[in-house]
Legacy VTK file of the C-alpha trace (Angstrom):
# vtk DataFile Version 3.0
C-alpha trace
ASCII
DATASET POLYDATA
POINTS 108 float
257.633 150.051 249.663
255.224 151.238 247.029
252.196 148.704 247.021
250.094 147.153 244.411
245.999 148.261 244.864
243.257 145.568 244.806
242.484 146.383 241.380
246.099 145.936 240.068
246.892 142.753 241.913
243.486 141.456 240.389
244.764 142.775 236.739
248.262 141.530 236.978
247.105 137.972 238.105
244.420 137.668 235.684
247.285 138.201 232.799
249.552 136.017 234.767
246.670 133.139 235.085
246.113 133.180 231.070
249.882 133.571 230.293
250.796 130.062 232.152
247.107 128.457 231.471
247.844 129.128 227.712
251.589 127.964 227.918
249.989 125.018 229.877
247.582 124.241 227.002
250.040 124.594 223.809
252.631 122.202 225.587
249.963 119.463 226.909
249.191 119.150 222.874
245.700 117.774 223.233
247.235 115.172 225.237
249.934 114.206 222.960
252.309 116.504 224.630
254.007 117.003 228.241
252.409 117.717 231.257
255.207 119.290 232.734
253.940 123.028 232.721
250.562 122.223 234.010
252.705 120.078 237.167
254.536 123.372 237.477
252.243 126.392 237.446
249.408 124.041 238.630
249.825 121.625 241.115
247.154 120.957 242.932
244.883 120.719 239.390
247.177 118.225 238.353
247.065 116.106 241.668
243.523 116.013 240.874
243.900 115.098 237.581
246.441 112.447 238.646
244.255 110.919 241.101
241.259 110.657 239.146
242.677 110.373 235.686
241.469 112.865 234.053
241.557 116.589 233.799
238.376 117.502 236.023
236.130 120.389 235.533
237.313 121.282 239.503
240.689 120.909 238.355
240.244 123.126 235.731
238.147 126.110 238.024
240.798 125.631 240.677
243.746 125.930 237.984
241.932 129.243 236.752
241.898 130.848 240.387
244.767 129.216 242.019
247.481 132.365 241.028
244.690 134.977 242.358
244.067 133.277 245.065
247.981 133.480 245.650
247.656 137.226 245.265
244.549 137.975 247.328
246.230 136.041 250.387
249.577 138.693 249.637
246.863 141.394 249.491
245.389 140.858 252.241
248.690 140.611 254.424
249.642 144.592 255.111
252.691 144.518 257.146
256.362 143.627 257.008
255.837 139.815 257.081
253.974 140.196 253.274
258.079 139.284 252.020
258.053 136.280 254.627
254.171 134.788 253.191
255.221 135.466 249.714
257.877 133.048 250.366
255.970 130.466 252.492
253.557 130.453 249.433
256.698 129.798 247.469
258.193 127.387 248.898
254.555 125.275 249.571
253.856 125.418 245.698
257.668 124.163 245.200
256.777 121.061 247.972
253.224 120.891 245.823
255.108 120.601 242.583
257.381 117.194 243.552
254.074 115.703 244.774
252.512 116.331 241.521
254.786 115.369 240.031
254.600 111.769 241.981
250.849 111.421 241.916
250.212 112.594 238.615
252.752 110.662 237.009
250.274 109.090 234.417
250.251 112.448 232.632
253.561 112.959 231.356
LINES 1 109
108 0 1 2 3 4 5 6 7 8 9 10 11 12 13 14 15 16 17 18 19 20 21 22 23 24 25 26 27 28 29 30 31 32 33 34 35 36 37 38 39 40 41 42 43 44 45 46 47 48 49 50 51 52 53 54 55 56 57 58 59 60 61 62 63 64 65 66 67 68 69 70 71 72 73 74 75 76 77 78 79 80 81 82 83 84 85 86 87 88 89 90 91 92 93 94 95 96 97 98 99 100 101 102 103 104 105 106 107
């Protein structure tokens, strides 16, 4: 299996973390929009947001580094279970994305 380096995973996240913060952005419309994308790509932001009621500047610095952070932990895994935490990071950010969408409910 050919693997990504440091640098690349870095690069590729980085476009990925701008791509969904930007989609995030357009469709929250200065507040007059939905939340929905920010729930999705960002849930743990938004359960912030949700409990405090507002979009915080550590929501905002964890929404920025949340998707690297995803690919530093598959980085740093270097054997044949890298398939099996890609998945568990999945699957937690699925389970993260019905909470937020519970807690934050006041931004819809």
């Amino acid at each position: 299996m050919n693997t990504l380096s440091g640098k690349q995973i870095a690069k590729w996240t980085i476009i990925v973390t701008s791509i969904f913060l930007i989609l995030s952005v357009y469709f929250m419309g200065g507040g007059h929009g939905t939340y929905f994308f920010g729930k999705l790509f960002y849930p743990i932001p938004m359960m912030i947001a949700g409990v405090k009621g507002r979009i915080t500047d550590l929501a905002m610095w964890l929404a920025i580094f949340q998707i690297p952070f995803y690919g530093f932990i598959l980085h740093l895994v270097r054997h044949e279970k890298r398939k099996m935490i890609g998945l568990g990071i999945l699957l937690i950010h699925i389970v993260l994305f019905f909470i937020s969408m519970n807690i934050a409910n006041g931004f819809n």
